[in-house]
C-alpha positions as CSV (number, residue, x, y, z in Angstrom):
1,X,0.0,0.0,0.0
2,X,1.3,3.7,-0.3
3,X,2.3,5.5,3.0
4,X,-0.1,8.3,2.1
5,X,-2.9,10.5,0.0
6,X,0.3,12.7,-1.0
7,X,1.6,9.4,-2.9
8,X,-1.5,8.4,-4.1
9,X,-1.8,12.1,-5.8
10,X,1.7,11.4,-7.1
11,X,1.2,8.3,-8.2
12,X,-2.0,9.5,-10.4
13,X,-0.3,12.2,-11.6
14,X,2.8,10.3,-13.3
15,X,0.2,8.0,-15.0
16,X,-1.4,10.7,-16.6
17,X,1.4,12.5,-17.6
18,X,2.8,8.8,-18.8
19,X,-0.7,8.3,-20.4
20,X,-0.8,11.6,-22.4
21,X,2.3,11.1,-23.7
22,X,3.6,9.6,-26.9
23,X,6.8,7.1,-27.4
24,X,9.0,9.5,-27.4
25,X,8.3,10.9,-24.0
26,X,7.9,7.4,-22.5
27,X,11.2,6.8,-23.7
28,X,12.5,10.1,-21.8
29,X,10.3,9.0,-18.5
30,X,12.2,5.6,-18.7
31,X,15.4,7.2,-19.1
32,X,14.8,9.7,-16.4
33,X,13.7,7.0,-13.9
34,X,16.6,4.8,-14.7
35,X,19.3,7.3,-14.0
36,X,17.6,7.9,-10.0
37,X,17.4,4.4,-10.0
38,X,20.8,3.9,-10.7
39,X,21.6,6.9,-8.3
40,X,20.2,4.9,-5.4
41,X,21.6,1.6,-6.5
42,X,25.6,2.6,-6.6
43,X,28.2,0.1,-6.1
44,X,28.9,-0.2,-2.3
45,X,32.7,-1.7,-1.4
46,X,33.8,-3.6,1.8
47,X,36.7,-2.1,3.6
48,X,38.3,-5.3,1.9
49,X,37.3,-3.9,-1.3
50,X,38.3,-0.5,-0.8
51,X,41.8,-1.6,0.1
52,X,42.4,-4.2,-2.7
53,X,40.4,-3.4,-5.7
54,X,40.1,0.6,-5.3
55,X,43.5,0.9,-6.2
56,X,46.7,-0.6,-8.1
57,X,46.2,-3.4,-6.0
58,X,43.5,-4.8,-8.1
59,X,45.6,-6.0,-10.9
60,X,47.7,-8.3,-8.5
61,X,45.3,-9.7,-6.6
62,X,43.6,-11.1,-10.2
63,X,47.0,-12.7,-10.6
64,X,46.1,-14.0,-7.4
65,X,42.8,-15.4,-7.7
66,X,39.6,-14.9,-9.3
67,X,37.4,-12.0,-9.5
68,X,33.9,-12.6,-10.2
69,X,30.3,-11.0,-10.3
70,X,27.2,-12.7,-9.3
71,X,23.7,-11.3,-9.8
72,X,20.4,-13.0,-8.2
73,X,16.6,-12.5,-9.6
74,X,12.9,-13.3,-9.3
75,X,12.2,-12.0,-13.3
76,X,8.5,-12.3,-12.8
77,X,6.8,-15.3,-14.6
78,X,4.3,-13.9,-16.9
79,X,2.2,-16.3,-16.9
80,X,1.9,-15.9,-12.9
81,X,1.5,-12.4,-13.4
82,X,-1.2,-12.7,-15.7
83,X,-2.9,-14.6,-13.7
84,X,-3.1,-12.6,-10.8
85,X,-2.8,-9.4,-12.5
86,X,-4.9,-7.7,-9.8
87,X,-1.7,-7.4,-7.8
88,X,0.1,-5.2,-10.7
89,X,-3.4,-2.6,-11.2
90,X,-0.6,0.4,-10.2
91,X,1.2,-0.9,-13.1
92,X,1.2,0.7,-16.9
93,X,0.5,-2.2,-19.3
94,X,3.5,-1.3,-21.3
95,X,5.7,-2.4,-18.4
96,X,4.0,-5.9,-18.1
97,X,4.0,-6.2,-21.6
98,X,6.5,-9.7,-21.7
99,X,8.5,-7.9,-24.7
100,X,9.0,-5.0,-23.0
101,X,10.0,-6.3,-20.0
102,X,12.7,-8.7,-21.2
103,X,14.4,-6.1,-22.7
104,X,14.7,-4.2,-18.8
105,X,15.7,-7.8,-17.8
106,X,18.4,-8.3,-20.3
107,X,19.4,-4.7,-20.6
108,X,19.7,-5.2,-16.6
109,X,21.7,-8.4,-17.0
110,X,24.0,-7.2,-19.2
111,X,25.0,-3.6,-17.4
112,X,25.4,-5.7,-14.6
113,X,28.1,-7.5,-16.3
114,X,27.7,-10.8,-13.8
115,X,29.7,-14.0,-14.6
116,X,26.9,-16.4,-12.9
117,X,23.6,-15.4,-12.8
118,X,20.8,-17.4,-10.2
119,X,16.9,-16.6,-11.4
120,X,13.9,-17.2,-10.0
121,X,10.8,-17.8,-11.7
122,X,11.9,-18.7,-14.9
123,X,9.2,-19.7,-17.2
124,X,10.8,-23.0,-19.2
125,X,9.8,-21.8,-22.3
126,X,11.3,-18.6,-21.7
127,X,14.7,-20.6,-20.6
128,X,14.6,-21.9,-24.0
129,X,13.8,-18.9,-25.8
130,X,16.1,-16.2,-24.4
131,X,18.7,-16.7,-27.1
132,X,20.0,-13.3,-25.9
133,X,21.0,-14.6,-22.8
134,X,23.5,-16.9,-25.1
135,X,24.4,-13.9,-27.4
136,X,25.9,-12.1,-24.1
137,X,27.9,-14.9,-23.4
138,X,26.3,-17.3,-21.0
139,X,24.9,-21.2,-20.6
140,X,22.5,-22.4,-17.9
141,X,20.8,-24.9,-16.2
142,X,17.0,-25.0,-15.1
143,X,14.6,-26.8,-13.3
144,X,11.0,-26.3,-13.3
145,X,8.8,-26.8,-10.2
146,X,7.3,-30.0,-9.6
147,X,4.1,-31.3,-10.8
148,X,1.8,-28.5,-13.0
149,X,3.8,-25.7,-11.7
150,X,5.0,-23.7,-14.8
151,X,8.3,-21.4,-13.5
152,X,11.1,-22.6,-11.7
153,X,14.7,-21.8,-11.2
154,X,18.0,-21.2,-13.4
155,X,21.5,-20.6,-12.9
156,X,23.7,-19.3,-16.3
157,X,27.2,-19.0,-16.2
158,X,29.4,-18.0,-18.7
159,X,31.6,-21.3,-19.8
160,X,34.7,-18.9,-21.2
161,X,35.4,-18.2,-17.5
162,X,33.8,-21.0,-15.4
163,X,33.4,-25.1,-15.7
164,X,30.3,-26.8,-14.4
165,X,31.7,-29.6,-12.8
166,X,28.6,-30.7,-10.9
167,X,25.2,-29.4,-10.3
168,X,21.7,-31.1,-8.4
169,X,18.2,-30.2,-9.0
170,X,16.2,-30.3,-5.3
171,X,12.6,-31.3,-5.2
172,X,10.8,-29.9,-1.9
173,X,8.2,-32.5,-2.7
174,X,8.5,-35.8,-0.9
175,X,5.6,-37.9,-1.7
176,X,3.7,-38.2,2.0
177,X,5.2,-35.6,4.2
178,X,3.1,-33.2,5.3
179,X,6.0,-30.8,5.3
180,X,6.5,-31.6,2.0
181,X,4.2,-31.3,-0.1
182,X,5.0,-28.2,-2.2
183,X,6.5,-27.8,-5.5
184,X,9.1,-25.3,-4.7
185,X,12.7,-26.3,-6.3
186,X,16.6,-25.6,-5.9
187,X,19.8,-26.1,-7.5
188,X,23.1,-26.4,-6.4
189,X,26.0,-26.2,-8.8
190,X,29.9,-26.3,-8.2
191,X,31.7,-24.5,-10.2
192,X,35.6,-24.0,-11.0
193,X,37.4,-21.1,-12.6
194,X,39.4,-22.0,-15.8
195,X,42.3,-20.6,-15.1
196,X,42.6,-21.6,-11.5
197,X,42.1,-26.1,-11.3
198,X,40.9,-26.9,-8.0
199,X,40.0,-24.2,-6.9
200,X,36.5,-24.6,-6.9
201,X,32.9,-22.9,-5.3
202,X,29.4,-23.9,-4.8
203,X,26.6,-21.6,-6.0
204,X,22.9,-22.0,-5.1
205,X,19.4,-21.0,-5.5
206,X,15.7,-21.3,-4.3
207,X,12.5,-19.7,-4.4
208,X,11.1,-20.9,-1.4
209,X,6.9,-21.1,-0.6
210,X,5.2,-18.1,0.0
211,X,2.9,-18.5,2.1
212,X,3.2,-16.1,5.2
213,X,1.8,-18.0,7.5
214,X,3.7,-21.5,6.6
215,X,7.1,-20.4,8.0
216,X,7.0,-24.3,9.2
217,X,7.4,-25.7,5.7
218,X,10.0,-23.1,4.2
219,X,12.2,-24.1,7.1
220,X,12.1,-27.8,6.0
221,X,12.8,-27.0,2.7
222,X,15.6,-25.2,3.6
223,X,16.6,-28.1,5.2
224,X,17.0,-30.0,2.4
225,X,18.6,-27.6,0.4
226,X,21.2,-26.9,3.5
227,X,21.8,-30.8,2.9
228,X,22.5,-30.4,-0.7
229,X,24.8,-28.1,-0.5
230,X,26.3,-29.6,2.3
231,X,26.9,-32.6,-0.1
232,X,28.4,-30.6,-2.8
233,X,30.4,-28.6,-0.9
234,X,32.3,-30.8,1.4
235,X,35.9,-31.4,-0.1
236,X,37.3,-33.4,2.8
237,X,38.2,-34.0,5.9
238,X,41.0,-33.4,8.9
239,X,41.8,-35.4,11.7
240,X,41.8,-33.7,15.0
241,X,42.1,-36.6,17.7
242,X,39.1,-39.6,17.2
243,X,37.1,-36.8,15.2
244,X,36.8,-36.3,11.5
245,X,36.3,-32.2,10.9
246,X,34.8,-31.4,7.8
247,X,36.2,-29.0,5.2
248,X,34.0,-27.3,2.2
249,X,34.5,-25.3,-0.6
250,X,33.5,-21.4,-0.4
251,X,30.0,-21.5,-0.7
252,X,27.4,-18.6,-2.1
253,X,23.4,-18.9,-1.3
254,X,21.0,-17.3,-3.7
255,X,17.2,-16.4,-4.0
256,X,13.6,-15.4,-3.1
257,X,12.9,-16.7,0.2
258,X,10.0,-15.2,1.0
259,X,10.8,-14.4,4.2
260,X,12.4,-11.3,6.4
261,X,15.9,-11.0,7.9
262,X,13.7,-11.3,11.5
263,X,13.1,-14.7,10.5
264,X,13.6,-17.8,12.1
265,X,15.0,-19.2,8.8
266,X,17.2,-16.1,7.7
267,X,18.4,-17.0,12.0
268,X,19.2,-20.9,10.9
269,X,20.9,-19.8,8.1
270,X,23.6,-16.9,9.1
271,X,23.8,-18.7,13.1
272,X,23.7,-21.8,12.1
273,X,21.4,-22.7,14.3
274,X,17.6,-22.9,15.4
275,X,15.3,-24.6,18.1
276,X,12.3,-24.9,16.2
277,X,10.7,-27.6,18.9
278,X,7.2,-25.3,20.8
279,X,7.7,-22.6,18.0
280,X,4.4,-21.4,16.3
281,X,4.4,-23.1,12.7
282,X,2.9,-20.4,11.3
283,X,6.2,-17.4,12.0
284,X,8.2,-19.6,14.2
285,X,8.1,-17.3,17.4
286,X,7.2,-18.0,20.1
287,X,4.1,-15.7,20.6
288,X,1.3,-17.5,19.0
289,X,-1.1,-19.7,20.7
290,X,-0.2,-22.5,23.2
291,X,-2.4,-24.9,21.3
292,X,0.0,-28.0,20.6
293,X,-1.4,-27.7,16.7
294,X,0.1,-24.6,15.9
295,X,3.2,-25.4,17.2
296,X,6.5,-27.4,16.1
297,X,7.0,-31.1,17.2
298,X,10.2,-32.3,18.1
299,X,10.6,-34.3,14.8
300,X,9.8,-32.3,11.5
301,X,11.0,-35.1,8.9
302,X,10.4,-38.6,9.0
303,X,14.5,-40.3,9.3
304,X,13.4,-42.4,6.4
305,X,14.6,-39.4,4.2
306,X,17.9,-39.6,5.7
307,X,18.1,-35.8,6.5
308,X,19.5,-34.8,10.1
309,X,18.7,-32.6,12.1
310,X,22.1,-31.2,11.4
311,X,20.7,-30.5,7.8
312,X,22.8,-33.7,6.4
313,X,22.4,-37.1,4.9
314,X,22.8,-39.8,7.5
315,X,23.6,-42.0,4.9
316,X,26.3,-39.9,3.3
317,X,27.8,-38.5,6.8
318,X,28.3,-42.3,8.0
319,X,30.9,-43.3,5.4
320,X,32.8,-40.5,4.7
321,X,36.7,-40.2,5.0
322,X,39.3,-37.8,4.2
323,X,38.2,-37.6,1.0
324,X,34.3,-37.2,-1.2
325,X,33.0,-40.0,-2.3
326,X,32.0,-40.2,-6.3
327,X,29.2,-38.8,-7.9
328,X,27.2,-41.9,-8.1
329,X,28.6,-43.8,-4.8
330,X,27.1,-40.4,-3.6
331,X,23.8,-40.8,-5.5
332,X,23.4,-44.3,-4.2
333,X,23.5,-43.1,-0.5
334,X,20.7,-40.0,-1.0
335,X,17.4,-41.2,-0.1
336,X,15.5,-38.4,-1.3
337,X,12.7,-38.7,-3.9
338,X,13.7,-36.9,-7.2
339,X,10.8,-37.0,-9.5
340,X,14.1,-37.3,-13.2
341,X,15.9,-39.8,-11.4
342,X,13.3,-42.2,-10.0
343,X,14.4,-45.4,-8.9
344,X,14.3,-48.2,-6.5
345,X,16.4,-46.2,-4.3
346,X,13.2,-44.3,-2.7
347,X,10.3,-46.9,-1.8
348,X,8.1,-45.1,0.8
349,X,7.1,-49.1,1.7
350,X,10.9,-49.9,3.2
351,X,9.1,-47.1,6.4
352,X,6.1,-49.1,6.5
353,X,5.5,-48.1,10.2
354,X,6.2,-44.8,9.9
355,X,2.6,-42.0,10.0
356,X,2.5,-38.2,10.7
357,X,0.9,-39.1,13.9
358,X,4.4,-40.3,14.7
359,X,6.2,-37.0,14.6
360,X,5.4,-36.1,18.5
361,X,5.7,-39.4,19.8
362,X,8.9,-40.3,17.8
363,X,11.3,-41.0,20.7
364,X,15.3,-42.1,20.3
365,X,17.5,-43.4,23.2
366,X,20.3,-43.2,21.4
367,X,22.5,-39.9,22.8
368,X,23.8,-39.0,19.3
369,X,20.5,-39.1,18.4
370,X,20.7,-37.2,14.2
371,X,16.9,-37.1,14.1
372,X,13.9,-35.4,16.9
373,X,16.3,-33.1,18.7
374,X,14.3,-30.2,18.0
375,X,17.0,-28.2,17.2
376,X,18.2,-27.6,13.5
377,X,21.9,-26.8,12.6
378,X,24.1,-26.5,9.8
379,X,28.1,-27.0,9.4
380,X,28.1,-24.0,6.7
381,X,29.2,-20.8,7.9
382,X,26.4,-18.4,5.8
383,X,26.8,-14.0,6.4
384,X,24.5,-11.8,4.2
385,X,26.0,-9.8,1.5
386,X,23.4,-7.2,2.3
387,X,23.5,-5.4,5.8
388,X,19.3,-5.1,5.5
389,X,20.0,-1.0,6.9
390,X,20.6,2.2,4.8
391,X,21.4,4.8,6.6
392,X,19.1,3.4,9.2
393,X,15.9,2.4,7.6
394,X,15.2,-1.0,6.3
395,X,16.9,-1.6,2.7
396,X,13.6,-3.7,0.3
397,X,13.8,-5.9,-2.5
398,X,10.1,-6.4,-3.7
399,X,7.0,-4.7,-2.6
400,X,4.0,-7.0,-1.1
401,X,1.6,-4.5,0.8
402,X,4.7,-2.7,1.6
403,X,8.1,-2.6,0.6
404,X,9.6,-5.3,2.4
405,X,13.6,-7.7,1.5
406,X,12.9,-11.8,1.0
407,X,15.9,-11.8,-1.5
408,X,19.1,-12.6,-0.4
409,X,22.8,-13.7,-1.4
410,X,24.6,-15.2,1.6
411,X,28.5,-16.0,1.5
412,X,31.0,-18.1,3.6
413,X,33.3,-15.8,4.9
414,X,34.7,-18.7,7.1
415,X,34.7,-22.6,6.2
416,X,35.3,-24.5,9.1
417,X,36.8,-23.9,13.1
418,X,36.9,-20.3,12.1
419,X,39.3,-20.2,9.4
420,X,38.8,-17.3,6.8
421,X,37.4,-18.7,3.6
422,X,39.5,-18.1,0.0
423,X,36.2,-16.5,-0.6
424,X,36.5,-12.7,0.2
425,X,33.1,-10.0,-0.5
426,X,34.3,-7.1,-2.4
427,X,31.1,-4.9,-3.1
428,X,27.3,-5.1,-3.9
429,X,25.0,-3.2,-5.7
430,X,23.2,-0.9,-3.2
431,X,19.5,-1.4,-2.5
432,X,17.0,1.7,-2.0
433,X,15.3,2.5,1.6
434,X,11.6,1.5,2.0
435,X,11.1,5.6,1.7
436,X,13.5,5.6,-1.5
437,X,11.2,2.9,-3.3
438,X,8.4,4.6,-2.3
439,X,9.6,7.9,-3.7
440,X,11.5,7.1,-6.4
441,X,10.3,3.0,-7.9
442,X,6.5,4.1,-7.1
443,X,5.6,0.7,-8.6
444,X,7.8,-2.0,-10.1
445,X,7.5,-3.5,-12.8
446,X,8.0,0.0,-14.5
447,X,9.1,1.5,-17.1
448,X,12.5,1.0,-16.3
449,X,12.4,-2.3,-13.4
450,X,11.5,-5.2,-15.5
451,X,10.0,-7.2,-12.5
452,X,8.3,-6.5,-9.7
453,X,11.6,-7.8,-7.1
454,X,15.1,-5.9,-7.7
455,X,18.1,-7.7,-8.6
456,X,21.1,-8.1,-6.2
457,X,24.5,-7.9,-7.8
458,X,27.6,-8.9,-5.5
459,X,31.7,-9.1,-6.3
460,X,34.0,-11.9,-5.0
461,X,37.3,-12.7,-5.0
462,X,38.5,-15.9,-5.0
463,X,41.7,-16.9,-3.4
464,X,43.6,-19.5,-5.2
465,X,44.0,-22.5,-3.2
């Protein structure tokens, strides 16, 4: 909603100045919005960044590693906005016009001159059809959501500067649990530079449910995902006594989550931590009603998918050494449904015994119990890229009532016991204020916003290993 009659009045009066005008001065309205968008949007270093890559410093350090640029999107499924076009009434039709917007999109894409680039809600037609996306350079990977769903995710790179050396598609739908039965999607991909062998990253991306009042099942599917990348991203391990401590690559975490940095799931993710068990499944705090109902049991998952509590695969976890197993030893050991490679692997029958009715009574006397701790944790050391604050009021992404952040890149600025990752965060493209949208976007999509979320845009360096 707009804060106020003054920005209603506004509002009105840039349509009909937009309406009465011919191509020409759309053209000049476009180009005027751009350039204050672009105002509020400059490039925002890291003290690292400012010291290394402000100055003649830069040209070493890409000696010394690898510099690149990563941009994350929601583009806005047409055919999801046509169907609930209601929501886009403040909208001129010229801005949800597909053509029109694909040329913000790509104009956007290419200006921001990212190597890898993580979308959300990408029509699979449209995958197949932007050949401009391979004109400027870049290949990709998508998965459509499950079932009759229509968008789904994609992650281009371009191949002159990166190899694909692995990638999984992640289905949130597990054929009878309750938490689980959504078509959201992810993908995880790992990635190594060409010039530098070995020296290799993990890049991901989700569009998580968006229900606001089903905070319950967006944290189990980020469970699974956590598990993924968990999987792709561990490179070994080192022994420190009896124990095995687990390494992983650098890892970056893209995409609409639906969901604010207050969250209990933006908290699992950056601390590495949560306990969900008496938390109200609807937000995940504990203020809602006492009724049991509402609330989180200690087991979320049935163990017969083989995902901890520590946001792993049991399976996995229990025979690894110093070094990653192989792709398909690995495959062999994920009990997850995955609707492309079905297989005797996943027979819901082998749990026979196992109902929903089980999840509060599930009980383990083992003490290193992996399952009905009701606490969730992750090895994976996860900081945003964005602080959330400009100049003390909230920084937004997308507007839903109000102008609100549910996109995100996180980073690994650590790997493991503390140790400073080879992955370092050099800058970001600035997001506006709640105000500044208010003032200055009005309404996305617009003439010059091809979608109605903004794009993030970060820099990395990559230390070679």
């Amino acid at each position: 909603m707009l804060r106020s009659k003054t920005d209603q009045i506004r509002l009105l009066l840039f349509y009909f100045v937009t309406i009465c005008s011919g191509p020409s001065e759309l053209e000049l309205l476009a180009k005027q919005g751009k350039e204050k968008y672009e105002e509020i949007r400059q490039e925002q270093f890291t003290k690292f960044g400012e010291e290394m890559f402000a100055n003649e410093a830069a040209p070493k350090l890409s000696r010394e590693g690898f510099v690149f640029r990563v941009l994350s999107w929601n583009i806005l499924s047409q055919k999801l906005m046509e169907q609930h076009r209601y929501l886009y009434s403040n909208s001129l039709n010229v801005s949800l016009d597909w053509e029109y917007r694909k040329t913000q999109i790509l104009s956007e894409i290419k200006d921001s001159n990212a190597d890898i680039l993580t979308l959300q809600e990408v029509e699979e037609q449209s995958f197949h059809a932007i050949s401009e996306l391979k004109n400027l350079g870049y290949t990709g990977i998508f998965k459509k959501r499950t079932n009759d769903k229509i968008d789904g995710c994609a992650i281009y790179y371009r191949p002159d500067k990166l190899t694909l050396k692995e990638h999984a598609f992640v289905e949130f739908y597990q054929p009878g649990v309750r938490l689980l039965d959504r078509d959201n999607i992810g993908i995880v991909a790992r990635f190594e530079p060409k010039d530098s062998e070995g020296n290799e990253f993990i890049v991901a991306t989700t569009h998580l449910l968006y229900n606001p009042k089903r905070h319950d099942i967006k944290l189990v599917q980020m469970q699974l995902l956590l598990a993924e990348v968990e999987r792709l991203a561990f490179s070994g391990a080192l022994r420190q006594g009896d124990k095995l401590i687990p390494m992983y690559h650098p890892c970056i975490l893209t995409g609409d989550m639906n969901l604010s940095p207050q969250s209990g799931v933006y908290n699992l993710i950056t601390e590495g931590k949560l306990q969900y068990e008496q938390l109200s499944s609807r937000n995940l705090s504990t203020l809602d009603s006492p009724n049991s109902f509402h609330t989180l049991p200690r087991v979320l998952l049935p163990p017969y998918l083989g995902i901890t509590d520590n946001c792993q695969h049991e399976k996995l976890i229990s025979q690894r050494t110093f070094m990653r197993q192989s792709i398909e030893e690995e495959s062999r050991l994920v009990s997850l449904y995955n609707s492309e490679r079905r297989s005797d692997r996943y027979r819901r029958s082998e749990e026979p015994n196992w109902r929903d009715s089980d999840d509060r009574n599930f009980n383990r006397t083992d003490s290193q119990s992996k399952y009905g701790t009701g606490i969730l944790s992750h090895n994976l050391k996860f900081k945003s890229v964005y602080p959330h604050l400009k100049n003390g009021a909230p920084e937004v992404t997308t507007h839903q009532d109000w102008w609100i952040t549910v996109d995100y890149i996180f980073y690994s600025p650590v790997i493991q016991q503390e140790q400073e990752s080879s992955l370092r965060l050099v800058s970001f493209k600035g997001l506006p204020s709640a105000n500044e949208a208010a003032d200055y976007l009005k309404t996305i999509p617009n003439l010059f916003c091809g979608s109605d979320h903004l794009p993030l845009v970060s820099t990395f360096f990559l230390a070679k290993s």
